[in-house]
C-alpha positions, 0 to 999 in steps of 0.5 A: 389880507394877510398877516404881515400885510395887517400887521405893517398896515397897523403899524403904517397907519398908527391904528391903535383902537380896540374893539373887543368883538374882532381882531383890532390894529392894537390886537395886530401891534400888541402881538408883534410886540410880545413876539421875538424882538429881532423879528419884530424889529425887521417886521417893522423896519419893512412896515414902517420903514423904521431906521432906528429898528434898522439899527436895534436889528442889526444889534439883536442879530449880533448878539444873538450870533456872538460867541463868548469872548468875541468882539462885538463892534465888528460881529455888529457891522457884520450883522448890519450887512446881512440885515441890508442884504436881507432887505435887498433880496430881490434879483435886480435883473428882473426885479425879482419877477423871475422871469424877463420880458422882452415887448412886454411879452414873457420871454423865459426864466430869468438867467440871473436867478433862474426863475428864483426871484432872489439875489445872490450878493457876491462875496466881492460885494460883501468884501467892498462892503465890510472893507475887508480882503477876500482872506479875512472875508473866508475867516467870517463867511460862517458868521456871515452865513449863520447870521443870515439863518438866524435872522430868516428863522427870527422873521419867521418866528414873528409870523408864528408867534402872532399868529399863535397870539391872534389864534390865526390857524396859518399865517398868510 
């Protein structure tokens, strides 16, 4: 099993005993919670499917991206879209397979994601979303974009950082 899977499987289960001669629930919780506090609130938004941690992402995210002088409610409502998108992720013609299947047989790389198994939202998506036009949409696909890599590298982290606490050689 894998870290994330432990970890989500610790939290999920509210495994909390310690055992100081091997890795424990309370080892796997105590590094997610001395880890990038972003990161590990997605960590537990997948693991334990935690709204309030939806909503704590979301605000991390915005405050990790807003420049000075900026307008936090939007920059927020934003950050909420991209963190739903980052759940979202899955190619929903394949179901994130990368391949379609016809008779229960492989047909071929899949011609939405092209084998990549990932979903691209659109920006008429994204407009519907915020509720913004497609001109005021251009004025934060940076944001929208910058948004996106600082949560993936936050994700990422939390998987270094525990690893590193747990003194895991690679994380799985």
């Amino acid at each position: 099993m894998g870290l994330r899977e432990s970890v989500a499987k610790s939290i999920s289960k509210g495994d909390l005993r310690h055992d100081p001669l091997s890795e424990s629930g309370a080892d796997r919780i105590g590094a997610l919670g001395l880890s990038d506090p972003l990161g590990a609130a997605m960590w537990r938004v997948v693991a334990d499917h935690d709204g309030p941690s939806l909503i704590a992402a979301a605000s991390l995210l915005a405050r990790r991206i807003r420049k000075p002088g900026e307008q936090l409610s939007f920059l927020t409502f934003l950050c909420g879209a991209v963190v739903r998108e980052h759940l979202d992720d899955k190619c929903q013609a394949c179901g994130g397979r990368g391949y379609a299947m016809v008779d229960g047989r492989v047909k071929d790389a899949c011609k939405v994601c092209r084998g990549e198994r990932t979903r691209r939202h659109s920006d008429t998506e994204r407009c519907r979303q915020l509720g913004i036009d497609r001109a005021s949409y251009r004025r934060w696909e940076g944001r929208f974009a910058a948004a996106h890599e600082a949560l993936a590298n936050a994700v990422a982290q939390v998987g270094r950082d525990c690893a590193r606490q747990l003194e895991r050689g690679k994380i799985i």
